[in-house]
C-alpha positions as CSV (number, residue, x, y, z in Angstrom):
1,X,5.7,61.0,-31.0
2,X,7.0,57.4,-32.4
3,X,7.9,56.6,-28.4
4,X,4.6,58.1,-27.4
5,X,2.8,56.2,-29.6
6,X,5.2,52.9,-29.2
7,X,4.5,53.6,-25.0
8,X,0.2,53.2,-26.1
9,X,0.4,50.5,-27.8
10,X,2.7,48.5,-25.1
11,X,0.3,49.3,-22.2
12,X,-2.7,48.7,-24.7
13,X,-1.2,44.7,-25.4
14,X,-0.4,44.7,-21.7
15,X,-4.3,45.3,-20.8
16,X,-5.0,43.1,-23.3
17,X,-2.8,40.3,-21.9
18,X,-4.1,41.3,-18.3
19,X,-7.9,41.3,-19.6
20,X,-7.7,38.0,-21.7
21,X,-6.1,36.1,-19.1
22,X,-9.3,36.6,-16.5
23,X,-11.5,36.1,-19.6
24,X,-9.5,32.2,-19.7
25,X,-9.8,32.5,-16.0
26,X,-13.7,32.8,-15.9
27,X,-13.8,28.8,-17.4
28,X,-12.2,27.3,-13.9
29,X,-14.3,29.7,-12.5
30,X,-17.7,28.2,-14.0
31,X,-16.5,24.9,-12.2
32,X,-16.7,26.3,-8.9
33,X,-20.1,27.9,-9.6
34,X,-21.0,24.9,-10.3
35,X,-21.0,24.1,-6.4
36,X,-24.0,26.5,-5.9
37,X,-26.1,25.3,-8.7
38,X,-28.6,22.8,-6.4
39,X,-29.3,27.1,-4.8
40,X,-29.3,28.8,-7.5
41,X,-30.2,26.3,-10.7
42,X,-28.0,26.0,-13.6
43,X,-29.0,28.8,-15.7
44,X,-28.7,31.3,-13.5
45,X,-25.1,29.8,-13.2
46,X,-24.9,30.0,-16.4
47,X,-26.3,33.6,-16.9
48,X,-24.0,35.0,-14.1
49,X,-21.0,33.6,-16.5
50,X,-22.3,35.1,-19.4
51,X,-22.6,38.6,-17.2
52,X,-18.7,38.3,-16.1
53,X,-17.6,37.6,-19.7
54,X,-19.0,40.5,-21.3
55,X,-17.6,42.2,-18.3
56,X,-14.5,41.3,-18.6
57,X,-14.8,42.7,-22.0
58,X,-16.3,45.7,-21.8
59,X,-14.0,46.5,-18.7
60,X,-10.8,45.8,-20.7
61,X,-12.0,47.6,-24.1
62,X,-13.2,51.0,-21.4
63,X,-9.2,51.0,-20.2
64,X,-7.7,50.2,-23.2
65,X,-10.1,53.6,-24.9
66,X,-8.5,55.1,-21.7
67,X,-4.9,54.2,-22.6
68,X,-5.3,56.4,-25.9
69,X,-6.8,58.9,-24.5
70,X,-10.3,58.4,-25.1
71,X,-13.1,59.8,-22.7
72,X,-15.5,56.9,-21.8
73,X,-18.0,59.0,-20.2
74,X,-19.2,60.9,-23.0
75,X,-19.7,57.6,-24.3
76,X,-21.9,56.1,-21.2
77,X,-23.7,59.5,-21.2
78,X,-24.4,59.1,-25.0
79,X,-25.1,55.5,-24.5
80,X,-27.6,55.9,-21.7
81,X,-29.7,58.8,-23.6
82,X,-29.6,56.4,-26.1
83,X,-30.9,53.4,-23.8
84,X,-33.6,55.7,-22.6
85,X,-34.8,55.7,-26.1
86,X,-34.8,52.3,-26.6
87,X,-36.6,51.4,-23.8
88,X,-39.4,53.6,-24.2
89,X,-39.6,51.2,-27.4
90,X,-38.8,47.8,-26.0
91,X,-40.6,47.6,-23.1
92,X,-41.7,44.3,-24.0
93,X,-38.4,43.4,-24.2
94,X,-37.4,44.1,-20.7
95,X,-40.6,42.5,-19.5
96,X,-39.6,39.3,-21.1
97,X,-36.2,39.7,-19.3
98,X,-37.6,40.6,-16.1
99,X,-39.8,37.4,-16.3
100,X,-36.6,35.2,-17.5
101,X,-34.9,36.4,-14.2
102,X,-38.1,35.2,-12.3
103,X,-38.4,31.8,-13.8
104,X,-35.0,31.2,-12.9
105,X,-35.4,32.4,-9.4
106,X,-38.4,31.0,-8.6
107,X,-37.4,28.0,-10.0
108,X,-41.0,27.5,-12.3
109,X,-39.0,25.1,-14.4
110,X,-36.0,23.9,-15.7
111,X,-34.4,22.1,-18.4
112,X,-36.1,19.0,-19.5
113,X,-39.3,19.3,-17.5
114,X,-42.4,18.4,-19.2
115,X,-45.1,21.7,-18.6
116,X,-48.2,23.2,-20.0
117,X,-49.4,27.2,-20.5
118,X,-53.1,26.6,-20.9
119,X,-53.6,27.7,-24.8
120,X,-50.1,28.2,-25.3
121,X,-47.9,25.3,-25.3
122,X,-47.2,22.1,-23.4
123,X,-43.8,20.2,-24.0
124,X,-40.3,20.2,-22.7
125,X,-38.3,22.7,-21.9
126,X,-35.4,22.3,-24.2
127,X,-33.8,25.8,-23.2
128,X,-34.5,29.2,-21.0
129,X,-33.1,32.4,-22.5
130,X,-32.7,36.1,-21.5
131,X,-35.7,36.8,-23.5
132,X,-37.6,33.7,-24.3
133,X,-37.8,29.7,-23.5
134,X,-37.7,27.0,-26.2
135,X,-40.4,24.4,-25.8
136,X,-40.2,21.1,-28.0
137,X,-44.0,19.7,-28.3
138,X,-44.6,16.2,-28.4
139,X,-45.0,16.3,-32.2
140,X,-41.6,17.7,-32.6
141,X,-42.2,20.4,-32.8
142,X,-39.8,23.5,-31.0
143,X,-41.7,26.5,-29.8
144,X,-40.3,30.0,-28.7
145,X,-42.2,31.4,-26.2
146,X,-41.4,35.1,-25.1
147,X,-40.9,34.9,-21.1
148,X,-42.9,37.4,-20.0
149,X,-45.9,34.2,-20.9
150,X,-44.8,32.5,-18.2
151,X,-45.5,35.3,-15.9
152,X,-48.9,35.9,-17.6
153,X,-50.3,32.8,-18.0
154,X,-50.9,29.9,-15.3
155,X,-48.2,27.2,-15.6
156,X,-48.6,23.4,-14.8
157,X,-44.9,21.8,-14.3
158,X,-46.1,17.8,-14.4
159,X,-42.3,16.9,-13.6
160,X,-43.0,17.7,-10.5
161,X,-46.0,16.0,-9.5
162,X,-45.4,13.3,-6.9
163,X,-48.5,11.3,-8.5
164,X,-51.4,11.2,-11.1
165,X,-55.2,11.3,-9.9
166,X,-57.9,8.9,-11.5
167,X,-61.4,10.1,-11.2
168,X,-64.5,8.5,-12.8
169,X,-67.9,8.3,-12.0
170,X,-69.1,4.6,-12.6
171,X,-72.8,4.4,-13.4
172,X,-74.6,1.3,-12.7
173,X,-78.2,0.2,-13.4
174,X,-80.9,1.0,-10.9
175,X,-82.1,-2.6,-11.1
176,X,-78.7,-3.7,-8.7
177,X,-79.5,-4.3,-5.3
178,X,-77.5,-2.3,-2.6
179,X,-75.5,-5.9,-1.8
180,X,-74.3,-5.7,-5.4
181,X,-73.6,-2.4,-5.0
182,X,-71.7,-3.2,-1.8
183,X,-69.8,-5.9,-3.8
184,X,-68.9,-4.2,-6.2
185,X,-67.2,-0.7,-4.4
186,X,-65.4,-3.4,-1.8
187,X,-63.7,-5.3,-5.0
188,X,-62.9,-2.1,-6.3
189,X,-61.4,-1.2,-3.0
190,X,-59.7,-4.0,-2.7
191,X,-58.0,-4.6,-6.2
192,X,-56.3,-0.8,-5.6
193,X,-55.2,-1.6,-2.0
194,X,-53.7,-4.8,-3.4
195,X,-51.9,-3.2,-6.2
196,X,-48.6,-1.4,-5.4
197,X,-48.7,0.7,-8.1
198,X,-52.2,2.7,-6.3
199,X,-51.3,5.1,-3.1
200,X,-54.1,3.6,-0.1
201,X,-51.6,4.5,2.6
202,X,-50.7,8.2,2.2
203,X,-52.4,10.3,4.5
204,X,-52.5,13.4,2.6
205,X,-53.8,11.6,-0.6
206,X,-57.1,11.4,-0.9
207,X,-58.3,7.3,-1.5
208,X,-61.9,6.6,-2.0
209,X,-64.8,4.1,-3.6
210,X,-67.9,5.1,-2.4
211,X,-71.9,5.4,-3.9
212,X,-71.8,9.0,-4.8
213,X,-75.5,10.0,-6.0
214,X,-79.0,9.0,-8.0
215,X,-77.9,10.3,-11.5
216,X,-80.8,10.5,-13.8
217,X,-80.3,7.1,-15.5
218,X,-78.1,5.4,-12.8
219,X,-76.5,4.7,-9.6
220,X,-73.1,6.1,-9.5
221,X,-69.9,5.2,-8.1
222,X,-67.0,7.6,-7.4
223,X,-63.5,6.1,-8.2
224,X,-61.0,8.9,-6.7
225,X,-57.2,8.0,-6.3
226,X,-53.5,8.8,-7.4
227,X,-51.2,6.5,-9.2
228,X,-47.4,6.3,-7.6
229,X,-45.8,7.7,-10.6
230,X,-45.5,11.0,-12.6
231,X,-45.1,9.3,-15.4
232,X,-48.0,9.4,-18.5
233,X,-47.4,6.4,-19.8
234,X,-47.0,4.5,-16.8
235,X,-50.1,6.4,-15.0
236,X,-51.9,5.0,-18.2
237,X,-50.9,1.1,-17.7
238,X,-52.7,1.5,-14.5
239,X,-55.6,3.4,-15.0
240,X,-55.9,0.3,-18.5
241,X,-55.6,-2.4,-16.0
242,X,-58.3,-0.4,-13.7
243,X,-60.7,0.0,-16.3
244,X,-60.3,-4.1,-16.7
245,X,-60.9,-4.9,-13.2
246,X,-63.6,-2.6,-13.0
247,X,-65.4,-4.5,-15.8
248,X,-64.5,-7.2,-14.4
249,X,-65.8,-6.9,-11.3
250,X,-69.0,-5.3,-12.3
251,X,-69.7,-8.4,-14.7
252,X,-68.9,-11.1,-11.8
253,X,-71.3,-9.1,-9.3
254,X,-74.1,-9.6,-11.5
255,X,-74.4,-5.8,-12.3
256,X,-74.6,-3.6,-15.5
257,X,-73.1,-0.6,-16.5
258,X,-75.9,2.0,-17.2
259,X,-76.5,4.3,-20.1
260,X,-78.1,7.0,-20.5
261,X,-82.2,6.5,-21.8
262,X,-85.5,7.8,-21.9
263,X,-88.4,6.3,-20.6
264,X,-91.9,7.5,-22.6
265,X,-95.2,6.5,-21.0
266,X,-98.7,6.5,-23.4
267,X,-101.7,6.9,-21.8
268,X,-104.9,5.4,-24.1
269,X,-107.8,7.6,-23.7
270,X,-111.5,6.3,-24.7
271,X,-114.1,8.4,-26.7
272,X,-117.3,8.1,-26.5
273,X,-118.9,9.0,-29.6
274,X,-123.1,9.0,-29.3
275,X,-125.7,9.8,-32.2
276,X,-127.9,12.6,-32.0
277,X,-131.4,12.4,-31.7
């Protein structure tokens, strides 16, 4: 019995040695994943690692069970009747698993892109779980959001915009003249053409200054272009030193910005008031 039970335990630190030694091996084996991240992205990397660790694991605990005689399948039969039962009561739990697995294959987002969920969030991503993504807000604020949202919801990623629109309607007074009009769309024009910063000369970029329509209280002016950068705070430098020249150039033309007013007309009506006979 003593050599019987000498011979399990030798084979058991044997397994262990054999099991713990690809467990080490599966670091230098990250660094070669790491060759496939620009396919795949660097959490799925990073997922597939944690898979093969726990694998490793469960693989060497399974043989070493074997080694003393223990039967495993019982076990994964008991295990999966159990599973059954579980999921029947965490389905939202696979569903938020389900839609990590999508982000991360689709590619929605990664780490440190900047994204809204219309009346859920907008931040960074900071990091993208199994079961749920942490957003920081720009208040500081960390958020865990389950990922089956992400699936749900409509999703704006603004790190990858190539560049940031500008549209305003400029209303001028009725009393300019259609040369001051004129005047002042061609400055317009010609300030953005002039500034690096605007896109005039991208094809598939809409560009345009033109007299849109008769409002009710003025002549307007659409102003529709994209700023070369998909960065807020730059995007807001230009569309400050547009709102400058557009003053600017209103105010040189001779013209005035409009507002909105009522016009209220009296009519004076005579009576004619007689005695009676």
């Amino acid at each position: 019995l003593a050599e019987e039970l000498a011979d399990k335990v030798m084979r058991s630190l044997i397994a262990i040695g054999i099991f713990w030694s690809f467990f080490a091996a599966s670091t230098p084996a990250s660094m070669a994943l790491k060759r496939i991240e620009d396919i795949l992205s660097p959490e799925i990397v990073g997922w597939l690692l944690t898979l093969l660790r726990w694998g490793i694991v469960l693989t060497g605990l399974a043989t070493i069970l074997q080694i003393w005689g223990i039967q495993i399948g019982p076990i994964i039969a008991g295990f999966g009747l159990f599973g059954v039962a579980v999921a029947l009561g965490a389905q939202d739990l696979f569903k938020n698993l389900l839609g990590g697995v999508s982000i991360l294959v689709e590619k929605r987002f990664t780490i440190g892109d900047r994204v809204e969920v219309f009346g859920v969030v907008e931040g960074i991503i900071e990091q993208i779980g199994f079961r749920s993504t942490r957003v920081r807000r720009f208040d500081d604020v960390p958020v865990i959001v389950p990922n089956n949202t992400f699936s749900d919801h409509a999703l704006i990623n603004y790190s990858k915009m190539k560049y940031r629109r500008i549209k305003w309607h400029i209303g001028l007074e009725y009393r300019s003249t259609a040369e001051q009009l004129q005047q002042v769309r061609d400055a317009i024009h010609g300030w953005m053409v002039q500034d690096p910063r605007f896109v005039t000369d991208d094809e598939q970029v809409a560009h345009m200054v033109v007299v849109d329509q008769f409002n009710a209280s003025s002549v307007d002016l659409l102003l529709y272009c994209f700023v070369n950068t998909s960065e807020w705070k730059e995007w807001l430098a230009a569309k400050q030193d547009l709102a400058f020249a557009v003053k600017k150039i209103v105010e040189e033309a001779g013209a005035g910005f409009a507002f909105p007013s009522r016009s209220v007309y009296v009519e004076q009506e005579r009576f004619v008031t007689g005695e009676e006979s």
